[in-house]
C-alpha positions as CSV (number, residue, x, y, z in Angstrom):
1,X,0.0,0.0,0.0
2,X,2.6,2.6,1.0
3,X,4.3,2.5,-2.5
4,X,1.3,2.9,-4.3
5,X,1.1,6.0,-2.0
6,X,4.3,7.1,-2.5
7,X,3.3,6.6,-6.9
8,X,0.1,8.7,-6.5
9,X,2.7,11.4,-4.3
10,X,5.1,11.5,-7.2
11,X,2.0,12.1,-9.4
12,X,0.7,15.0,-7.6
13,X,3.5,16.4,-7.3
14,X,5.0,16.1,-11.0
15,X,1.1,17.4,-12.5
16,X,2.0,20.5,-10.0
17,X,5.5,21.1,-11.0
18,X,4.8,20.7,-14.9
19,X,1.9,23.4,-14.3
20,X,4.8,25.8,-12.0
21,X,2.1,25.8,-9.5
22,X,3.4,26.2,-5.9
23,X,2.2,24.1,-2.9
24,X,0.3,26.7,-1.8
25,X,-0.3,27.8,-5.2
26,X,-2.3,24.6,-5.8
27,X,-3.8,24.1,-2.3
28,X,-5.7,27.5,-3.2
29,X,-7.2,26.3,-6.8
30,X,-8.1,23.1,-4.7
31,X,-9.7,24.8,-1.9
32,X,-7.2,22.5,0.3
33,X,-4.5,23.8,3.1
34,X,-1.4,23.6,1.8
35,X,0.1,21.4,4.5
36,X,-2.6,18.7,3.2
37,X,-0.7,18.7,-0.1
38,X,2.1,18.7,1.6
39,X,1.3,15.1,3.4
40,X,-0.4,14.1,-0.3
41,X,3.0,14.4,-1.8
42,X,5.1,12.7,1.1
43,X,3.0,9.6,0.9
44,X,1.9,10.7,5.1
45,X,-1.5,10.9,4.3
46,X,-4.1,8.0,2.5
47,X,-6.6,10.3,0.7
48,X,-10.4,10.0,1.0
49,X,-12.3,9.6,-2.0
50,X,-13.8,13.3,-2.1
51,X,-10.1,14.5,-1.6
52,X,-8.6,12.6,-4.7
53,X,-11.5,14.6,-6.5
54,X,-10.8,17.8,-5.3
55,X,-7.3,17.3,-6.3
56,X,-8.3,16.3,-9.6
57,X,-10.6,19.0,-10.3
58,X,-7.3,21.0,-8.9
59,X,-5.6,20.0,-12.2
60,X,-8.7,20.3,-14.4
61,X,-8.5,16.1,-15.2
62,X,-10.3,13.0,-14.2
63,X,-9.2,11.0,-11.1
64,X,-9.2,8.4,-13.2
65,X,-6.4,10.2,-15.3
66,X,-4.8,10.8,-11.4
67,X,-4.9,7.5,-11.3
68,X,-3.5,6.1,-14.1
69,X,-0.5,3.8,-14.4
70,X,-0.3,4.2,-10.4
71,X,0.2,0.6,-10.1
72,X,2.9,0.4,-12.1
73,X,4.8,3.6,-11.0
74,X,4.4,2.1,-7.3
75,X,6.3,-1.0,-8.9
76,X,8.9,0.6,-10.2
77,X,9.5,3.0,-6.7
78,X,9.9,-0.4,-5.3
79,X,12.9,-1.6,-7.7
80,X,14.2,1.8,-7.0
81,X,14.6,1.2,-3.5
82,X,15.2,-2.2,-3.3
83,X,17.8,-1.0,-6.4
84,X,19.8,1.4,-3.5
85,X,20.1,-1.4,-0.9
C-alpha cells in the first residue's frame, strides 16, 4: 500500500511542477490547506475519495487520469529502493 502511495505522491506532485504551481499555489485552486498537499506528496497521508477529487478537479482532469498507471509507478519505486540497498 505505502508504495502505491508514494506513486500517486510522485504524481501529484509532478502534474504540479509541470503546471509551475506552488504548494500553496495549488492548495488555493483546490480549496485545500497547503500542508494537506504537503502530506499528499510525502505519501503521510491516505486520501479519501472526495479528496482525490478535489485534487483532480485542482488540475482540471479525471481521477481516473490521477490515477493512471499508479500501479505500475508504485512497482517501479519499489525496484528503486530495493535498487539502493
Amino acid at each position: 500500500m505505502h508504495s502505491v502511495l508514494v506513486a500517486l505522491g510522485e504524481r501529484i506532485r509532478q502534474l504540479r511542477e509541470v503546471r509551475h504551481w506552488s504548494q500553496e499555489e495549488f492548495a488555493d485552486r483546490c480549496g485545500l490547506h497547503r500542508t494537506a498537499i504537503g502530506l499528499l506528496e510525502r505519501a503521510e497521508r491516505i486520501p479519501r475519495l472526495d479528496t482525490l477529487l478535489t485534487v483532480s478537479k485542482g488540475f482540471g482532469i479525471t481521477v481516473s487520469e490521477l490515477l493512471r498507471d499508479l500501479e505500475r509507478r508504485s512497482q517501479l519505486s519499489l525496484r528503486k529502493a530495493r535498487d539502493r540497498e
